[in-house]
C-alpha positions in Angstrom: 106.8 73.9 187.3 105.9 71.2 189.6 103.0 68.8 188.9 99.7 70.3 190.2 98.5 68.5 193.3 94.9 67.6 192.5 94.4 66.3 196.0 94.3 69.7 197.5 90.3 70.6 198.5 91.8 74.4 196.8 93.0 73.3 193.5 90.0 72.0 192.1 87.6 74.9 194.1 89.2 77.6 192.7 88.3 76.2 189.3 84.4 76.3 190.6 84.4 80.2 190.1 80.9 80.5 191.3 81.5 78.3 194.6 85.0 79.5 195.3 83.5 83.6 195.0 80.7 82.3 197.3 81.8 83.0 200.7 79.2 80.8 201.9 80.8 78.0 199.0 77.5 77.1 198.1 77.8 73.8 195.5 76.3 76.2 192.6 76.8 73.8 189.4 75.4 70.8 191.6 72.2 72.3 192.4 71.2 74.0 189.2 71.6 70.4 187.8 69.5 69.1 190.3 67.4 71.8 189.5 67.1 71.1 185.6 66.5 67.3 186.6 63.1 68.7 188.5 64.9 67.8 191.6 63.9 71.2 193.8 63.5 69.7 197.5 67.6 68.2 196.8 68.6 71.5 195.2 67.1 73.1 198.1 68.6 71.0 200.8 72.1 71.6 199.4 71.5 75.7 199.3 70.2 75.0 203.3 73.2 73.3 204.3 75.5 76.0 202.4 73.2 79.4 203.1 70.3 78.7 205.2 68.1 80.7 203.4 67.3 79.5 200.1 64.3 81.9 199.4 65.7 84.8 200.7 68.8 84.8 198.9 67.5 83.8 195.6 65.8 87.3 195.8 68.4 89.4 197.7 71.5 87.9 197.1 74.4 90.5 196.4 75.6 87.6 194.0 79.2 87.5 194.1 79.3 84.5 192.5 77.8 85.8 188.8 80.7 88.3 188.6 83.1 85.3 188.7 80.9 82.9 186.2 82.9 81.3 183.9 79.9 81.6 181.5 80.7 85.6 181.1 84.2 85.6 180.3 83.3 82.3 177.5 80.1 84.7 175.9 82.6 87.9 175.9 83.5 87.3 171.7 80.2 86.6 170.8 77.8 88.7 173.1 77.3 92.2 172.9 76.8 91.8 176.3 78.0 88.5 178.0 76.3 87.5 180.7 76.6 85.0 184.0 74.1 82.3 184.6 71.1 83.6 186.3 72.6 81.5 189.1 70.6 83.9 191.9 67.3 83.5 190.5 67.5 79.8 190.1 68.3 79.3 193.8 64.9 81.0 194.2 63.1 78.6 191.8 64.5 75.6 194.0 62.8 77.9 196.8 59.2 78.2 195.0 59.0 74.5 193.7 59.9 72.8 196.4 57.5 70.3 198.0 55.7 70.7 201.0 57.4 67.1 202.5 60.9 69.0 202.7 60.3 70.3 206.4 60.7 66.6 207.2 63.8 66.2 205.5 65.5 68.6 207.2 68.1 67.1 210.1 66.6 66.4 213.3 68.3 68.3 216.1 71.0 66.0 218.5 70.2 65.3 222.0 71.1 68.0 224.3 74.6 68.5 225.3 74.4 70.6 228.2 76.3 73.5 226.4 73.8 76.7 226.6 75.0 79.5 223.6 73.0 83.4 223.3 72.8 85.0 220.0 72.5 88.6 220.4 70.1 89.8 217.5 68.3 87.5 215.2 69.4 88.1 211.6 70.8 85.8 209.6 74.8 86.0 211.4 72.8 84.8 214.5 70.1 82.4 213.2 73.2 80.7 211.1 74.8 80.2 214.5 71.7 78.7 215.8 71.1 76.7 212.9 74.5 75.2 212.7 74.8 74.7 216.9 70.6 73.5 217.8 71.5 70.6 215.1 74.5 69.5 217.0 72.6 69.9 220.6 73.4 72.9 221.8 70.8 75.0 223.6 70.5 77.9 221.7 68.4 81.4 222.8 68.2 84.5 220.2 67.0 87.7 221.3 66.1 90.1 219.4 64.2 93.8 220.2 61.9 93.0 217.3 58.5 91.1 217.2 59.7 88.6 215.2 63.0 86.9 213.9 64.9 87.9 210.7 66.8 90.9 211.8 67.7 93.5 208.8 65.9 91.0 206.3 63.0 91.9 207.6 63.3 95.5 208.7 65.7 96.9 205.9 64.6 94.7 202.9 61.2 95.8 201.0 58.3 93.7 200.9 58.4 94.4 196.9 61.5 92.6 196.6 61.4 90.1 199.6 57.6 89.0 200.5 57.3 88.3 204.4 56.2 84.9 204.2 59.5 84.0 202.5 61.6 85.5 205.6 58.9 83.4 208.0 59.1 80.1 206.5 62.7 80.1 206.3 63.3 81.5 209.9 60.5 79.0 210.7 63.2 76.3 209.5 65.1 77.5 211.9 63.5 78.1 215.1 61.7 75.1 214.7 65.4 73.0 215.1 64.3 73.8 219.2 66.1 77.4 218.8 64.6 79.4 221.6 63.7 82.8 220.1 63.4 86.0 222.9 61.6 88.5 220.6 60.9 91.6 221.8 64.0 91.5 224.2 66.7 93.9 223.5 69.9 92.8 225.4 70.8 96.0 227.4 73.7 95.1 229.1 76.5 92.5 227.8 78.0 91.9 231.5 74.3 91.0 232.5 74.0 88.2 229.7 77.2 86.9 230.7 76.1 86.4 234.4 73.1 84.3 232.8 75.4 81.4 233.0 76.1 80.7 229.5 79.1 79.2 227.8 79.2 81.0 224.9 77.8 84.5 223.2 77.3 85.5 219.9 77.2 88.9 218.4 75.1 89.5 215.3 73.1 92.5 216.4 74.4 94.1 212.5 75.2 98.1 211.9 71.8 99.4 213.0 72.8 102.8 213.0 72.8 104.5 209.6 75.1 107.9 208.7 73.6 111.3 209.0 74.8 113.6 207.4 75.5 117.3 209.2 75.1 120.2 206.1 73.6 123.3 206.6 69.8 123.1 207.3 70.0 119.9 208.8 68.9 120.8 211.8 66.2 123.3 210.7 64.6 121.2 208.3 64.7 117.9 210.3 61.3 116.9 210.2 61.5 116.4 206.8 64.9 114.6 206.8 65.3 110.6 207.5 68.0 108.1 208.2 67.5 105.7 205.6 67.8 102.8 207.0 65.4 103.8 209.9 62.5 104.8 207.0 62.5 101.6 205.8 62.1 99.7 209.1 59.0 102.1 209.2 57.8 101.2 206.1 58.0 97.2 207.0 56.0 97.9 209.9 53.4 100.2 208.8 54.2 102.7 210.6 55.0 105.0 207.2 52.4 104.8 204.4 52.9 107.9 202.3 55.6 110.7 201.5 55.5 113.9 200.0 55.3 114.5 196.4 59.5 115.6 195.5 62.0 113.1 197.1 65.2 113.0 197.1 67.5 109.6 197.8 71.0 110.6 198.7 73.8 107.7 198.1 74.9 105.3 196.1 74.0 101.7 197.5 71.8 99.0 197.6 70.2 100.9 200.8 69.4 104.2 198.3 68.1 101.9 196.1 65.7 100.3 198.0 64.8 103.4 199.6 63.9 105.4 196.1 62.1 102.2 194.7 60.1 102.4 198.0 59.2 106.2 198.1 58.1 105.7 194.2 55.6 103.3 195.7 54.1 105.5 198.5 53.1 107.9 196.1 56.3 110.3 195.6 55.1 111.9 192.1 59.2 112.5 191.6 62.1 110.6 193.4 65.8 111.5 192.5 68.5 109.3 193.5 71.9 111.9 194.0 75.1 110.2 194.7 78.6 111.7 195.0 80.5 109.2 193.0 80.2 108.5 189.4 77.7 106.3 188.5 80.1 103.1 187.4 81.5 104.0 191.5 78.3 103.8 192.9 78.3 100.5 195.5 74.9 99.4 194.5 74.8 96.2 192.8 74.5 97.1 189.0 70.9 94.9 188.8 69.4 97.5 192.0 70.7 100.6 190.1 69.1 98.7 186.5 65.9 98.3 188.2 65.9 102.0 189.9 66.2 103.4 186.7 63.8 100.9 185.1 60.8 102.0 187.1 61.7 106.2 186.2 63.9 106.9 188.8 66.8 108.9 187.3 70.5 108.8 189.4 72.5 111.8 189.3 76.3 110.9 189.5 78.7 113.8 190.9 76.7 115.8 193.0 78.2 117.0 196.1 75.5 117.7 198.3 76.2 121.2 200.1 73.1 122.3 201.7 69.5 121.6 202.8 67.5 124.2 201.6 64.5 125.3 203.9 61.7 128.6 204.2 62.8 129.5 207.0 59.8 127.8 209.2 60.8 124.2 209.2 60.1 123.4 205.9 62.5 121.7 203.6 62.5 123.3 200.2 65.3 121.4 198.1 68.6 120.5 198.4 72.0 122.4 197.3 74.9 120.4 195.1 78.2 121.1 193.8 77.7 119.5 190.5 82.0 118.2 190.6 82.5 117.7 187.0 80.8 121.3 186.0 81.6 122.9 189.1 79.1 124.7 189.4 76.2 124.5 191.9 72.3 123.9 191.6 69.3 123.3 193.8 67.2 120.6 193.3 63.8 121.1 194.6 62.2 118.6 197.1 60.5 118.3 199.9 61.4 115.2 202.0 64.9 113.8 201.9 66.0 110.1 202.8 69.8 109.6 203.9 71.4 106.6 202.5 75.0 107.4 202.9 76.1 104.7 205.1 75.9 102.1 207.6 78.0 102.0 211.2 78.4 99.6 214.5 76.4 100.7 217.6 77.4 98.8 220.4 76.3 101.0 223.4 75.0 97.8 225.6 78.5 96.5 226.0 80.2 98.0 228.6 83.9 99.1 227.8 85.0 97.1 231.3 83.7 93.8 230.1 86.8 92.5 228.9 85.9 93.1 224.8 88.2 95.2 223.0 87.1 97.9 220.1 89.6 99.5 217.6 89.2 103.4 216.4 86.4 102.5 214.1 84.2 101.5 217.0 84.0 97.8 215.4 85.4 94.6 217.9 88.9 93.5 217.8 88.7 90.2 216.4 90.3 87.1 215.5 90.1 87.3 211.4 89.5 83.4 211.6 88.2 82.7 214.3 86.1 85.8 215.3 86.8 85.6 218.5 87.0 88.8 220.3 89.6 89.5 223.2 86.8 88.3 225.8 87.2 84.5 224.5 83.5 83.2 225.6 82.1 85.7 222.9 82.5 85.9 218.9 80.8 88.3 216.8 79.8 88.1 213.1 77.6 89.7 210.4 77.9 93.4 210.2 78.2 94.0 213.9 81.9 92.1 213.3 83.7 94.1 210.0 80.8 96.5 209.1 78.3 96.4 206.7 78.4 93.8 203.8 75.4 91.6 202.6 73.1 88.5 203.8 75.9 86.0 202.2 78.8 87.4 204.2 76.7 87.2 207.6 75.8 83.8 206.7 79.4 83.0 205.9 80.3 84.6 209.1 78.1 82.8 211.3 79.2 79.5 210.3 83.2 80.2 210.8 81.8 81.7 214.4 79.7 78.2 215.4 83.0 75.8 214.1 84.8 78.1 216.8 81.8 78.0 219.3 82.4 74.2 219.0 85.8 74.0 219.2 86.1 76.4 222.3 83.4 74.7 224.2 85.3 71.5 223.6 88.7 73.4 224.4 90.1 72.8 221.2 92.3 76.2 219.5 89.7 78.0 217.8 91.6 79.2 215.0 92.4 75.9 213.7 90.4 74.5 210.8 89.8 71.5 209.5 89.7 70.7 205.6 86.6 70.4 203.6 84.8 67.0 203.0 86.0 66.8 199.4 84.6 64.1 196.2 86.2 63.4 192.8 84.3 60.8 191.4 84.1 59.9 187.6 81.2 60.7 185.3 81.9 58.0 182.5 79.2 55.9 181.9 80.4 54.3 178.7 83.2 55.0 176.2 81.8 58.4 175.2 78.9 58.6 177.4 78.6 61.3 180.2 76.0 61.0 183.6 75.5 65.0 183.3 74.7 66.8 180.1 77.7 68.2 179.1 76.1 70.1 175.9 75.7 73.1 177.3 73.1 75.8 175.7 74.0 78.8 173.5 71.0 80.6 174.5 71.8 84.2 176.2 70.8 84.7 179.9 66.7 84.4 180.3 65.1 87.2 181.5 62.8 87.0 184.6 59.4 88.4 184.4 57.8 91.4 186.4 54.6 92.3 187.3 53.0 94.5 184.9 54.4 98.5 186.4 51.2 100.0 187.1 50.5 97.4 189.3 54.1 97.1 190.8 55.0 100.3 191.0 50.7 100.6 193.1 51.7 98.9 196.1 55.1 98.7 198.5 53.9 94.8 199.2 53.3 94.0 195.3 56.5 91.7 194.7 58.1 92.9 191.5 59.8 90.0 190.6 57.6 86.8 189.6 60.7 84.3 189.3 61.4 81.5 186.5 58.8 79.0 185.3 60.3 75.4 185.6 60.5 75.9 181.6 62.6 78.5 181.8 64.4 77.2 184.8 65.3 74.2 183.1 66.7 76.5 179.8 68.6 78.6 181.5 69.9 76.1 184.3 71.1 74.4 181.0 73.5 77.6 180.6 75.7 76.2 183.2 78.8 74.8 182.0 79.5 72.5 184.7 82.7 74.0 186.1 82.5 71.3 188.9 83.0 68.4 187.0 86.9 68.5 186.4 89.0 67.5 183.4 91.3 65.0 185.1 94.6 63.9 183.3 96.9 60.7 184.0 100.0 61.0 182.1 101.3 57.8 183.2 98.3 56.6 180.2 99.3 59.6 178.1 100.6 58.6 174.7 100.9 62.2 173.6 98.9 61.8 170.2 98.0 65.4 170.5 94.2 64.6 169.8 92.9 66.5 172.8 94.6 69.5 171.5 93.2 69.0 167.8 90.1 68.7 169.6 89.9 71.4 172.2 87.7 74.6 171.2 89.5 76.5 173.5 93.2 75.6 172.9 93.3 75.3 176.8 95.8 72.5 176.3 99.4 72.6 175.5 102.4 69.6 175.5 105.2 71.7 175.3 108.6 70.9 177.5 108.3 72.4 181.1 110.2 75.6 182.6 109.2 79.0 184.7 105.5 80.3 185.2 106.2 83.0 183.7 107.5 82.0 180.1 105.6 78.6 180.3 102.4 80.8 180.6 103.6 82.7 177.1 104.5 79.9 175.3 101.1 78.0 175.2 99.0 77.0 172.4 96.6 80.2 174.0 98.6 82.1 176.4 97.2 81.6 179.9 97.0 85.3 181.0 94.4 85.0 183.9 97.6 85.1 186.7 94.5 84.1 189.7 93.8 81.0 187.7 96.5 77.7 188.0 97.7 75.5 185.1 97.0 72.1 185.6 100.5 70.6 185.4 100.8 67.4 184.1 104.3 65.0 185.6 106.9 64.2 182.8 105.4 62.2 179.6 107.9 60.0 177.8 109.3 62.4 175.7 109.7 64.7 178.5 107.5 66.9 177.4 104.3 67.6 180.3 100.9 68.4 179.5 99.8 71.9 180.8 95.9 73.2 181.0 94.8 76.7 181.4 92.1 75.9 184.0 91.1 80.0 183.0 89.3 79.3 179.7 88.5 75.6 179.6 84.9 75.2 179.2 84.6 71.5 181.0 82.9 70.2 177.4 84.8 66.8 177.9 85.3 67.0 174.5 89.3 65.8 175.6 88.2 63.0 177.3 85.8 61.5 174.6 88.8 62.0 171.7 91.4 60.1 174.1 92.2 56.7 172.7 93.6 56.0 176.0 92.1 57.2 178.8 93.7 59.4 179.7 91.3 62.1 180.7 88.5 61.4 182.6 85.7 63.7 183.7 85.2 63.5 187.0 82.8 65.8 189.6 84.3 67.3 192.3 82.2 67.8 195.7 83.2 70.4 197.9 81.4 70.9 201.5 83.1 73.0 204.0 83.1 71.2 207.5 80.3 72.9 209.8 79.9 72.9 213.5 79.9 69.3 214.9 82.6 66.1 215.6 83.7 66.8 212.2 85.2 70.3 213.1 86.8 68.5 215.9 90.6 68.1 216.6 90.1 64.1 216.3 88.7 64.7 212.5 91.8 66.5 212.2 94.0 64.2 212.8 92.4 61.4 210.9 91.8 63.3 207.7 95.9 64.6 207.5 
């Protein structure tokens, strides 16, 4: 094998688990630091730059960066149930603690550069955009049908879960960069923005129309049968405040969750979630289906739903299923139904002769990179570019859309990229002296309180979680092992006394001679299984030998470094920051950072 190349912004990412899962590559270990120091306005600066919306997320979050937590897989032989850092919920405490000075620390827009972009809906695809352009002097306008900004946050997300002055104050962040916000004005025709004289157009107008779902009865019964996704923009805005006593949730996602947890609220005396899948399919996340089933609300995995069953007049009566692993079939009584089966693109104010091109599935043909669609002045992102995903994604999204915005308005290739702003710097403070804590706790994952049920479970605007104290912040930020700051070796110090390897609690370190992946892996002191996960490859030592590190199952303890007689491991931090919209996108940085 050759020797790893440290200086390559992936090698050391990939290690971050949480940050590299992230598509928005939030610096996770660095802010829950800053967060156990008390430091919330930094902590929530470096969530701002990453994901925009601190608060929002650290409620909603589909958290794909917990799955990949490096704390799980080192808790799986001593935990019943191992469990990821609560790294979600302490992005929210960096939300609720910080100070009321951070509005001023946020950047101060650019002058104006003459360059006038449109966002097409204001969710958070769009309001990323703007975000990430207004700073850099752009003129940017969102427009949006609705009152006010925030897209499917605001429509599609309960208040019980996400309170409205959390989705104000960080849109407020925002808008107040001098993004000019068009509420209330749906676009209606895509040729007519165009002729408005802009330079570039953004797409982020989401999957706003939800799946129905055509069974016998539909039709007959329709007045008692409701798109979810519709119901709960209804709910948000007051205009539904009650259902009727037997509901049934049909599907399996985080949209069929929120929909059941809502109808519980608005009085439903019994709510039944059916889905078709088994329950381990189901696409909700597994802390939605938890909390469903926590507050009474059973889910019934494998029904086929055949039927709506109705008296004849209107009136839905219940709902027929194939039951697939009895196969056998049962009505469920009911007497209002909501329709969570899906999400799909609606783009019926862009005219097929304006020069964008769709594929079969209705969605825009798009550069995967870039998203640039075959009309090059507009890029789409969010849901309204690959269908339906999560808040992260679109965020994700809209900052690969507003590096390509740049770069096209300063006719540079848009699907070039440059590399990340990347920092190694050492933590050593003395000889065996660290400047983070690198003790991590044993303590299992800290539970965040709810409100009391009967008062949750009273109101649809009663938020259900309360969040961490900074007490319990600072215990369970004190979970996190650090992943960021690296374990780096010199062998060219190496004396190969073997004393990291005495040393090591995880036998992550071999020196054995070199050869092929594939038998090198096997041969370790612990064989490095976890194919997705490098070795850190060491060059030849004086006997020949190398030094090889499952980066998989090392638990950043700097336990190596403090045992080295030599030197020759240090512990340094490593920094990643993907390049946003700005010079630093730009061909010129480019060139002088290759």
């Amino acid at each position: 094998m050759q020797p790893s190349d440290i200086a390559d912004p992936a090698y050391f990412h990939k290690v971050v688990d949480c940050q590299w899962a992230c598509p928005a590559h939030t610096p996770v270990p660095e802010y829950i630091r800053l967060i156990a120091q008390g430091r919330y306005d930094e902590a929530y600066l470096v969530n701002w730059v990453s994901n925009v919306f601190p608060g929002v997320l650290g409620r909603t979050c589909d958290r794909p960066c917990e799955p990949a937590c490096r704390r799980g897989r080192g808790e799986e032989a001593n935990a019943q149930k191992p469990e990821a850092v609560a790294i979600c919920r302490l992005k929210r405490v960096a939300a609720d603690n910080k100070s009321e000075e951070l509005r001023a620390m946020l950047p101060q827009p650019l002058p104006r550069n003459g360059k006038k972009v449109a966002c097409v809906g204001a969710g958070p695809a769009s309001l990323t955009v703007a975000r990430d352009l207004a700073t850099q002097g752009y003129a940017v306008t969102v427009f949006d049908g609705e009152a006010k900004a925030g897209g499917f946050i605001r429509t599609q997300i309960p208040r019980f879960r996400l309170p409205e002055s959390v989705i104000d104050e960080e849109c407020g962040f925002v808008l107040g960069l001098g993004v000019e916000l068009r509420a209330g004005q749906r676009i209606a025709s895509m040729k007519a923005l165009l002729a408005e004289g802009y330079d570039a157009v953004f797409v982020g107008s989401g999957a706003p129309r939800g799946r129905d779902l055509s069974l016998p009865g539909r039709q007959e019964a329709a007045a008692d049968i409701h798109i979810g996704i519709d119901w709960l923009a209804s709910v948000s805005f007051g205009h539904v405040t009650a259902v009727k006593p037997r509901v049934i949730v049909l599907g399996g996602g985080n949209t069929a969750m929120d929909c059941c947890r809502s109808a519980r609220r608005l009085g439903a005396e019994s709510v039944t979630v059916a889905v078709r899948s088994g329950y381990a399919q189901m696409k909700a996340s597994p802390w939605e289906k938890e909390d469903a089933q926590h507050e009474g609300i059973p889910i019934l995995d494998f029904h086929q739903p055949l039927a709506f069953e109705h008296d004849g007049a209107g009136r839905l009566t219940g709902m027929r299923f194939k039951r697939v692993q009895q196969g056998d079939e049962i009505v469920i009584p009911c007497d209002e139904v909501l329709l969570a089966v899906g999400q799909e693109n609606a783009f019926p104010w862009i005219e097929r002769d304006a020069g964008i091109d769709f594929n079969g599935q209705g969605l825009p043909v798009l550069d995967a990179i870039s998203h640039q669609s075959s009309l090059p002045q507009v890029f789409f992102g969010g849901d309204a570019a690959f269908g339906p995903k999560n808040i992260i994604w679109a965020v994700a999204h809209g900052h690969e859309a507003a590096v390509s915005i740049d770069r096209f308005l300063h006719a540079e290739p848009v699907s070039r990229r440059p590399a990340p702003h990347v920092n190694l710097l050492s933590q050593k403070m003395g000889i065996h002296e660290w400047s983070y804590d690198n003790n991590p706790s044993n303590d299992m994952r800290n539970k965040v309180p709810w409100t009391a049920a009967d008062k949750a479970l009273a109101s649809i605007r009663v938020e259900v979680e309360l969040g961490f104290d900074a007490a319990t912040a600072f215990k369970e930020a004190q979970r996190c092992l650090n992943c960021d700051v690296q374990t780096v070796f010199s062998d060219k110090l190496c004396i190969e006394c073997d004393a990291c390897v005495d040393i090591c609690p995880t036998d992550c370190i071999t020196f054995t001679e070199n050869g092929e992946e594939a038998g090198l892996r096997q041969r370790l002191k612990a064989p490095a299984l976890n194919l997705s996960q490098e070795l850190d490859v060491s060059g030849a030592l004086k006997t020949a030998r190398g030094m090889f590190k499952d980066e998989d199952v090392c638990l950043h303890c700097g336990l190596c470094a403090e045992r080295c007689p030599t030197g020759a491991w240090d512990m340094q931090k490593f920094l990643l920051l993907t390049t946003k919209a700005g010079p630093g996108c730009r061909d010129l940085a480019i060139r002088r950072s290759a």
